[in-house]
C-alpha positions as CSV (number, residue, x, y, z in Angstrom):
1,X,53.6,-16.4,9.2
2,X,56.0,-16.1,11.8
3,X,55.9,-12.1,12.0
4,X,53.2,-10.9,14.3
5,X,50.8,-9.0,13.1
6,X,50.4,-4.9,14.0
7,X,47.7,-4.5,16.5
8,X,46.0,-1.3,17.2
9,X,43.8,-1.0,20.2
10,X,40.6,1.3,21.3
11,X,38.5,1.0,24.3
12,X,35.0,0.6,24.3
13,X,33.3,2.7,26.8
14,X,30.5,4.6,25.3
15,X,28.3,4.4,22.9
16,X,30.3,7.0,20.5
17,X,32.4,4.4,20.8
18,X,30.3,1.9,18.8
19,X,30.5,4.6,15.6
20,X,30.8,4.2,12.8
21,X,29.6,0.3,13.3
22,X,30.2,-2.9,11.3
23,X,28.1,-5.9,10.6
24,X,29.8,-7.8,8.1
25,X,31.2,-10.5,10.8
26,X,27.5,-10.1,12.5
27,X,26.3,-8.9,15.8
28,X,28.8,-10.5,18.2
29,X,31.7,-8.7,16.2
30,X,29.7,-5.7,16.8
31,X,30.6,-2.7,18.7
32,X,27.1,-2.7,20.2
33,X,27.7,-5.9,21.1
34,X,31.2,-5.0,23.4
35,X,29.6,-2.0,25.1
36,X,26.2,-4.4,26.1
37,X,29.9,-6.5,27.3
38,X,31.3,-3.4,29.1
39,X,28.6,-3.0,31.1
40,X,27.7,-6.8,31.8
41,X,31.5,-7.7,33.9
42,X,33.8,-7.6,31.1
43,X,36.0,-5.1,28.9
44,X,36.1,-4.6,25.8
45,X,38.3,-3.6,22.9
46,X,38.0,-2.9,19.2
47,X,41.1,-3.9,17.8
48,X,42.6,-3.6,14.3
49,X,45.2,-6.2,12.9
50,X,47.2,-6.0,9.9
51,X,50.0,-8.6,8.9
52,X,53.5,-7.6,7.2
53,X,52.2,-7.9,3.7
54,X,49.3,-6.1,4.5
55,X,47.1,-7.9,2.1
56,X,45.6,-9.2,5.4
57,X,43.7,-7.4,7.7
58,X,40.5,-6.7,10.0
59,X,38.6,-5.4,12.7
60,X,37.9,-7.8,15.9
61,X,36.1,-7.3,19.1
62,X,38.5,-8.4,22.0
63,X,36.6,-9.0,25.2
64,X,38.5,-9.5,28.6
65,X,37.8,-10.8,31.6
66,X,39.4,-11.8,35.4
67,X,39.3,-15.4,36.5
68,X,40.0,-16.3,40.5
69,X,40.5,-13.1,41.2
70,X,44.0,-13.0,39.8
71,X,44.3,-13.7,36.4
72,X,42.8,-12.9,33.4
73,X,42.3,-13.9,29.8
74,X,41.1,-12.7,26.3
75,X,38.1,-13.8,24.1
76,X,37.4,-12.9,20.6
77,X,33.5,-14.2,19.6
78,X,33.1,-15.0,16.2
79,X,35.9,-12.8,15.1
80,X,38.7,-13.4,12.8
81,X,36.6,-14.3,9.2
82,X,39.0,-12.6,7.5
83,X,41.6,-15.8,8.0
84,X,39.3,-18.5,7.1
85,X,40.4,-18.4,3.2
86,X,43.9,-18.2,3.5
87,X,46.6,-21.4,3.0
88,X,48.3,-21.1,6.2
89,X,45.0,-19.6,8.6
90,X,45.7,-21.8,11.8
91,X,49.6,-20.3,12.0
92,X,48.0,-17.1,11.3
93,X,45.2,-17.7,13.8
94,X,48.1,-18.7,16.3
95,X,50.2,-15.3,15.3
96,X,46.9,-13.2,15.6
97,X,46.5,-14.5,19.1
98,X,50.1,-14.3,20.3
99,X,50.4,-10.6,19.1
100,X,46.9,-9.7,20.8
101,X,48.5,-11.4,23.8
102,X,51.9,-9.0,23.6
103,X,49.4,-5.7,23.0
104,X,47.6,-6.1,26.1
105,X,50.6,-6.6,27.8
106,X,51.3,-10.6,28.2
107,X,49.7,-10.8,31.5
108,X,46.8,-13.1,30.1
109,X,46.8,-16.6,30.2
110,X,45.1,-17.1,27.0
111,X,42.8,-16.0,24.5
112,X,39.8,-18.0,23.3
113,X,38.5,-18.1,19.3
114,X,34.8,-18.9,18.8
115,X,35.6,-19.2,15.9
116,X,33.0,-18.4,12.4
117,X,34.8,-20.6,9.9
118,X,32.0,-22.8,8.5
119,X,33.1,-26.6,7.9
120,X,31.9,-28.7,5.6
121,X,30.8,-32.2,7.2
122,X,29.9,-33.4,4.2
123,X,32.9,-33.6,3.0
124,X,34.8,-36.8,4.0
125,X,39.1,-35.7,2.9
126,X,37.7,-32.1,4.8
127,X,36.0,-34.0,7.7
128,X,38.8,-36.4,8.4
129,X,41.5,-33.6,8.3
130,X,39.7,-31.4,10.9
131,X,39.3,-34.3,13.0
132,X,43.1,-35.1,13.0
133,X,43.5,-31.2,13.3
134,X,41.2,-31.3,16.5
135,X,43.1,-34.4,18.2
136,X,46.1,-32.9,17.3
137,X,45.4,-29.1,18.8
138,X,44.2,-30.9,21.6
139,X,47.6,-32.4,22.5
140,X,49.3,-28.9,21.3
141,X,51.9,-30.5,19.1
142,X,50.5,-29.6,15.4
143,X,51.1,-25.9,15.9
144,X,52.7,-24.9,19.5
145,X,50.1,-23.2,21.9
146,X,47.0,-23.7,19.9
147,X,44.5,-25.8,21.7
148,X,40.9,-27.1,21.1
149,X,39.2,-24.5,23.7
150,X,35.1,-25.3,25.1
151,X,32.6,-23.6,22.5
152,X,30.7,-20.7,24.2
153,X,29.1,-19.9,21.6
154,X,26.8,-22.3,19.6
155,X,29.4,-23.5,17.1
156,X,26.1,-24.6,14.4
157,X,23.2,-22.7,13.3
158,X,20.2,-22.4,10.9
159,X,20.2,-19.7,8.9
160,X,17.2,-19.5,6.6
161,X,17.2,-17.0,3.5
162,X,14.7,-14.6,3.9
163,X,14.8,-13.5,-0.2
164,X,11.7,-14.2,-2.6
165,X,8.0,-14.0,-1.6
166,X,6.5,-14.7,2.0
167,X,4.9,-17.7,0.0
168,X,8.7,-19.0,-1.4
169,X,9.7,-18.9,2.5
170,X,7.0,-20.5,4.1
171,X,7.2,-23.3,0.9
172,X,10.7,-24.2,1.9
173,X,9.4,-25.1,5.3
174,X,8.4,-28.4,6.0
175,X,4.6,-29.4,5.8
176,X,3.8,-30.1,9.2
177,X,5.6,-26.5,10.2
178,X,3.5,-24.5,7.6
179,X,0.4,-26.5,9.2
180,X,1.2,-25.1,12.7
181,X,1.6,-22.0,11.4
182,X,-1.9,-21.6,10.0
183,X,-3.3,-23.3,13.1
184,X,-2.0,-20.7,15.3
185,X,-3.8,-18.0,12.8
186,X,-7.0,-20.3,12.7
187,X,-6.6,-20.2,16.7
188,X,-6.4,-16.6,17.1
189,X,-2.8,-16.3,18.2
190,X,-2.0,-12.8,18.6
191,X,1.9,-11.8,18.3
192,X,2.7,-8.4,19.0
193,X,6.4,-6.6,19.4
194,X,6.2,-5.1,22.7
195,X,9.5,-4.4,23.4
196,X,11.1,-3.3,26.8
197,X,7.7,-2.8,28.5
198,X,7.2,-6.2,28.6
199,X,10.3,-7.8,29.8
200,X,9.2,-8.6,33.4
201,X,6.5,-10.7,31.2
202,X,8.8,-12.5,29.5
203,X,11.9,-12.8,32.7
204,X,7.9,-14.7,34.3
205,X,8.1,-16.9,31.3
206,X,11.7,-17.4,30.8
207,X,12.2,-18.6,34.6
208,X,9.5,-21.1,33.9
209,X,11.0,-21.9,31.0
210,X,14.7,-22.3,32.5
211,X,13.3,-24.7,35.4
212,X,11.4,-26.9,33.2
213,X,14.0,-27.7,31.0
214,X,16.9,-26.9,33.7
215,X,18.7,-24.5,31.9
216,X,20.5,-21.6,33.4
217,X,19.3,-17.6,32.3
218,X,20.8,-14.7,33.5
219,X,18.9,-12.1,35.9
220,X,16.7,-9.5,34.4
221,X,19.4,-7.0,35.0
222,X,21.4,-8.2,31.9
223,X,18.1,-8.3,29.2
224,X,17.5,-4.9,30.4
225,X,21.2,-3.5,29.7
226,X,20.9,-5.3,26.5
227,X,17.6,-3.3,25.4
228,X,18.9,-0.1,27.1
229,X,22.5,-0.3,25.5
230,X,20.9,-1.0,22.1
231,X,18.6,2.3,22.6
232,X,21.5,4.2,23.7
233,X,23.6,3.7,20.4
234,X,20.7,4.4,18.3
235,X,19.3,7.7,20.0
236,X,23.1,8.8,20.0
237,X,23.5,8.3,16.3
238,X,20.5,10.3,15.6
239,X,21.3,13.2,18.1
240,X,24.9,13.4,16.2
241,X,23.5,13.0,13.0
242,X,26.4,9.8,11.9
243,X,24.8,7.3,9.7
244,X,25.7,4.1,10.6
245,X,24.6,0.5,11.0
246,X,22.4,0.8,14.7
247,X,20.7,-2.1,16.6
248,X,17.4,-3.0,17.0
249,X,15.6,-5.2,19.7
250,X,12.5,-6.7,19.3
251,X,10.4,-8.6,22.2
252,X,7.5,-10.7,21.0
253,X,4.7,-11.4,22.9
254,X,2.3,-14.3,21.8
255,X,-1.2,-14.1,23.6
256,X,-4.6,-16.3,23.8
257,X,-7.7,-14.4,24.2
258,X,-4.6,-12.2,26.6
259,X,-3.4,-15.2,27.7
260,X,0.4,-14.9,27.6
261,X,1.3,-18.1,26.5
262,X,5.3,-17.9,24.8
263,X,7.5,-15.0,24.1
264,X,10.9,-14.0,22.2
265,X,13.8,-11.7,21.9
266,X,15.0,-11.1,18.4
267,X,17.6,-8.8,17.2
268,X,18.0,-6.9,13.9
269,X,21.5,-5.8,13.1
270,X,22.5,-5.0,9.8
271,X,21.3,-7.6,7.1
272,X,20.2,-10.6,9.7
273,X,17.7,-11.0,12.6
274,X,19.2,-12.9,15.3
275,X,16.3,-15.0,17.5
276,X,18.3,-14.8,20.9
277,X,16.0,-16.0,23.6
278,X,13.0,-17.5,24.2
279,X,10.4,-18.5,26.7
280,X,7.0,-20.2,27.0
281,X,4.5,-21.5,29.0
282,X,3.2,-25.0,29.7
283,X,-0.3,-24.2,28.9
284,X,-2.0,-24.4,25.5
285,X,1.0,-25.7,24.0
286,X,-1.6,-27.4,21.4
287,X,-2.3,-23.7,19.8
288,X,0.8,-23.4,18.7
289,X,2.1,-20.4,19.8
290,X,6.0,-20.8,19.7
291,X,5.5,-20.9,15.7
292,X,3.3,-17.7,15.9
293,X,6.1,-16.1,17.1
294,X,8.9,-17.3,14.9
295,X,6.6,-16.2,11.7
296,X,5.9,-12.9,13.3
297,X,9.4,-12.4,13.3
298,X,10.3,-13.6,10.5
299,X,8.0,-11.5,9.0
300,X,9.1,-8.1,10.5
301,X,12.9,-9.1,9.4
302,X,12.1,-9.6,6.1
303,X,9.8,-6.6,5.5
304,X,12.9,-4.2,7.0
305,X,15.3,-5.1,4.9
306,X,16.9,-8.4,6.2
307,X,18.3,-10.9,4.3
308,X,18.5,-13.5,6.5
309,X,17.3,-14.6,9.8
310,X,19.6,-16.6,12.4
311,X,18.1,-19.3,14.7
312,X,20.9,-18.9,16.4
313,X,22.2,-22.4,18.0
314,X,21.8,-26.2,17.3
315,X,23.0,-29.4,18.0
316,X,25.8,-30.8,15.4
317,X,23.2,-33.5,14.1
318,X,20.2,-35.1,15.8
319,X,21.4,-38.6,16.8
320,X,22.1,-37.7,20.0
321,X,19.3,-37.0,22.8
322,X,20.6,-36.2,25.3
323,X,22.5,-33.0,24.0
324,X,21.1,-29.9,26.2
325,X,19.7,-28.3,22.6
326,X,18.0,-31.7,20.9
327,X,14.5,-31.0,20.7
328,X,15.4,-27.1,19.8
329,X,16.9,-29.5,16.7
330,X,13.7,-30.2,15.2
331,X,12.2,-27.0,15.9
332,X,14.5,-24.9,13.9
333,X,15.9,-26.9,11.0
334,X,11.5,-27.5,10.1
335,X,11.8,-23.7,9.1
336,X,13.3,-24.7,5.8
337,X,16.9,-22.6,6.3
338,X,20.3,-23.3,5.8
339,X,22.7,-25.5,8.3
340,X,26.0,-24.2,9.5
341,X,28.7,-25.9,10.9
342,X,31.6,-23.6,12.5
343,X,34.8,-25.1,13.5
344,X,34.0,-23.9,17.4
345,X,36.3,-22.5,19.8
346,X,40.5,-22.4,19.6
347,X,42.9,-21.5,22.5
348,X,46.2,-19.8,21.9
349,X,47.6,-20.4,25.6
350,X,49.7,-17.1,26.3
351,X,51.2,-18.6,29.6
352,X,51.3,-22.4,29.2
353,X,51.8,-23.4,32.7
354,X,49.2,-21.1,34.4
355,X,46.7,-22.8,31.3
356,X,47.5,-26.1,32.0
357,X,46.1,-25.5,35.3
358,X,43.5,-23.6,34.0
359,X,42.7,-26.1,31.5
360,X,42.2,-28.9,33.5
361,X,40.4,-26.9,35.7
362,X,37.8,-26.5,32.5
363,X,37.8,-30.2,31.7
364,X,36.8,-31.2,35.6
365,X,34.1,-28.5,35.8
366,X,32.9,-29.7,32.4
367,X,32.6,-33.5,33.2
368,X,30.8,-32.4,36.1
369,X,28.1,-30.3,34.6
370,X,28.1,-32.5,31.2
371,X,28.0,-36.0,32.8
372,X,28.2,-36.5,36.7
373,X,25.5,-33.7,37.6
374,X,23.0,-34.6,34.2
375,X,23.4,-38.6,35.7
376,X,22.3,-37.1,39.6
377,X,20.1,-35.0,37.9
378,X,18.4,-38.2,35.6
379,X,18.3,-40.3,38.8
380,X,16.6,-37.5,41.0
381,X,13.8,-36.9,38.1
382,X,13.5,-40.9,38.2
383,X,13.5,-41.1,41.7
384,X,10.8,-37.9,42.0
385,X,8.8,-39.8,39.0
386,X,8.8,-43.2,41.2
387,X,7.6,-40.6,44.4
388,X,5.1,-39.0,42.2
389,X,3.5,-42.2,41.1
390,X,3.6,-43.7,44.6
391,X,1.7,-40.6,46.0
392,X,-0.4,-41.2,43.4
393,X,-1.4,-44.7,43.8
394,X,-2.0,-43.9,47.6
395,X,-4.2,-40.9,46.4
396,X,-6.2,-42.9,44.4
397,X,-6.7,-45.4,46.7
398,X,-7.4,-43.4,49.2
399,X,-10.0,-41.4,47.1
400,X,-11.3,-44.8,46.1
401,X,-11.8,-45.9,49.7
402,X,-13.5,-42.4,50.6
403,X,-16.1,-43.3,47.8
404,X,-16.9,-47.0,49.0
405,X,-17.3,-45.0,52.5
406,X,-19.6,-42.7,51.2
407,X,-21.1,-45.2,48.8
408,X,-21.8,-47.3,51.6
409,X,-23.1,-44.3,53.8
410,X,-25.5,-43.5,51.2
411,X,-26.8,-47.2,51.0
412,X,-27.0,-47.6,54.7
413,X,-29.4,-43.7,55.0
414,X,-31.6,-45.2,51.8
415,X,-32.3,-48.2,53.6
416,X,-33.8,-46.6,56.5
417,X,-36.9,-47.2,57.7
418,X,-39.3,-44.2,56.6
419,X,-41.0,-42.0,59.1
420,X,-44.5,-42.8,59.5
């Protein structure tokens, strides 16, 4: 496919804009989703792209951003399914790219694929040709300009089916997930959807959350857009009377005896609930509250309409422990769904040189969060563990000693001689 494809392209700036909608490439192909975008630091674009023969085309959400101030560059999320079942879909993957490149006017460096093609791991001829077609793109020579890019989004999921009887779900789980599940009933769990209202609850929780397990969250500012852009496009639907595909927002609250103990943020969007974000506390982890929440959720999603619900990010496999997501792992696949594995992000530079430099520029700033930082960061927890147990040692035996004192003040004032 060396002609480029046609490319049409329409500004997202409203939430008219977002009508009428389309799920079939889910939420972050979503015109919803590129206005939340607009209004969060980038720009956004829904494009249309048809090839020569016109047999193949589609509908993608280009999102654009600045980088040091003076350059710029292109990202499509989860966009470009339609290409996945062709013969010749990394050339036409490539020419995609290079024409969106030419239709916003060649000044960015390059455009980033997340992309949603599912591989097959299990697969060995498919598994060894995707490796040789990841070493390959890496050094750029197997098709010119295309590039293995760093994965922003989660490139592997569980997806569990959300058709048959509440019983047929919770049977697919695991055992010890189903047990959890009844203890937090047994325990009085309370779930409720509380939406907006309580999102200064859960920002408490999530920054909890983010410094135990040292992950980074946004401010509350973005949550709040998200909730406010998702009411937007709804209420402006209704007030024009267009029916369309809207978004929904759901914020969970789990509580003992009004404890707040864990909390999530699940969206519904067309025939899947996503589970975005989630937070918990420390205390009470015992009652299970975390798996409360999930089959509230799950729940709701199933009883309006949806026919599947998205955990929304794991790890490739479980062999290795110290990837950021390993004990979310465990957690999600126990729920019984389906596991995905996407091929992950593609580059298509637009101005080789200036990506070079911005390239290894990736590759530096990803050795040092991936490996330097986690290594200071392991031997700072170490080091604070050794402090923690030195402190207490001394405080034990310094609260030892303060007991043979007073033991020894109490034997001394029982010996006394009694008054006469």
């Amino acid at each position: 496919m060396d002609v480029l494809p046609k490319i049409e392209i329409s500004p997202i700036l409203s939430a008219m804009d977002c009508m009428p909608e389309c799920h079939e490439q889910g939420f972050l192909q979503s015109k919803f989703w590129g206005l939340f975008k607009a209004r969060t630091g980038w720009q956004a674009y829904s494009c249309t792209y048809s090839f020569y023969d016109k047999d193949l085309s589609g509908r993608i959400l280009v999102l654009k951003r600045k980088f040091a101030k003076l350059f710029s560059f292109l990202y499509v999320p989860f966009g470009a399914g339609e290409l996945s079942s062709i013969s010749k879909r990394w050339n036409a993957l490539s020419a995609l790219g290079r024409a969106l490149g030419e239709s916003f006017g060649g000044t960015d460096v390059f455009i980033r694929f997340d992309l949603p093609w599912e591989r097959d791991k299990a697969l060995a001829k498919n598994k060894e040709e995707e490796e040789k077609l990841d070493i390959e793109s890496t050094l750029g020579f197997r098709i010119p300009g295309l590039y293995k890019g760093t994965d922003v989004q989660v490139p592997d999921t569980v997806i569990l089916d959300l058709q048959g009887e509440e019983e047929q779900i919770l049977a697919r789980m695991k055992p010890k997930w189903r047990y959890n599940i009844r203890l937090s009933q047994k325990k009085a769990i309370s779930v409720e959807d509380e939406g907006i209202s309580s999102l200064p609850l859960f920002m408490s929780l999530y920054k909890e959350t983010a410094k135990r397990d040292r992950i980074a969250i946004h401010p509350e500012s973005y949550y709040k857009t998200l909730f406010e852009t998702s009411s937007e496009i709804a209420e402006a639907a209704r007030a024009n009377s267009i029916a369309t595909i809207t978004p929904h927002l759901s914020l969970y609250v789990a509580r003992h005896k009004e404890e707040v103990l864990a909390s999530i943020i699940v969206l519904h969007f067309g025939d899947t609930s996503t589970y975005l974000y989630g937070a918990s506390s420390s205390k009470k982890r015992n009652l299970m509250p975390t798996y409360a929440l999930q089959w509230q959720a799950i729940l709701d999603a199933k009883r309006s309409g949806a026919k599947k619900y998205d955990f929304f990010g794991i790890p490739p496999d479980d062999k290795d422990d110290s990837h950021p997501m390993a004990g979310l792992y465990l957690f999600k696949t126990g729920f019984g769904g389906n596991i995905i594995h996407r091929y992950g992000a593609y580059d298509i530079s637009l101005r080789p040189l200036l990506y070079s430099v911005f390239r290894t520029a990736e590759k530096t700033r990803s050795l040092w969060h991936k490996k330097i930082k986690k290594t200071l960061n392991k031997k700072t927890v170490r080091l604070s563990d050794e402090t923690m147990k030195r402190l207490t040692i001394k405080k034990v035996q310094k609260s030892q000693e303060s007991e043979e004192d007073a033991s020894l003040s109490s034997d001394s004032e029982n010996t006394k001689p009694s008054n006469p």
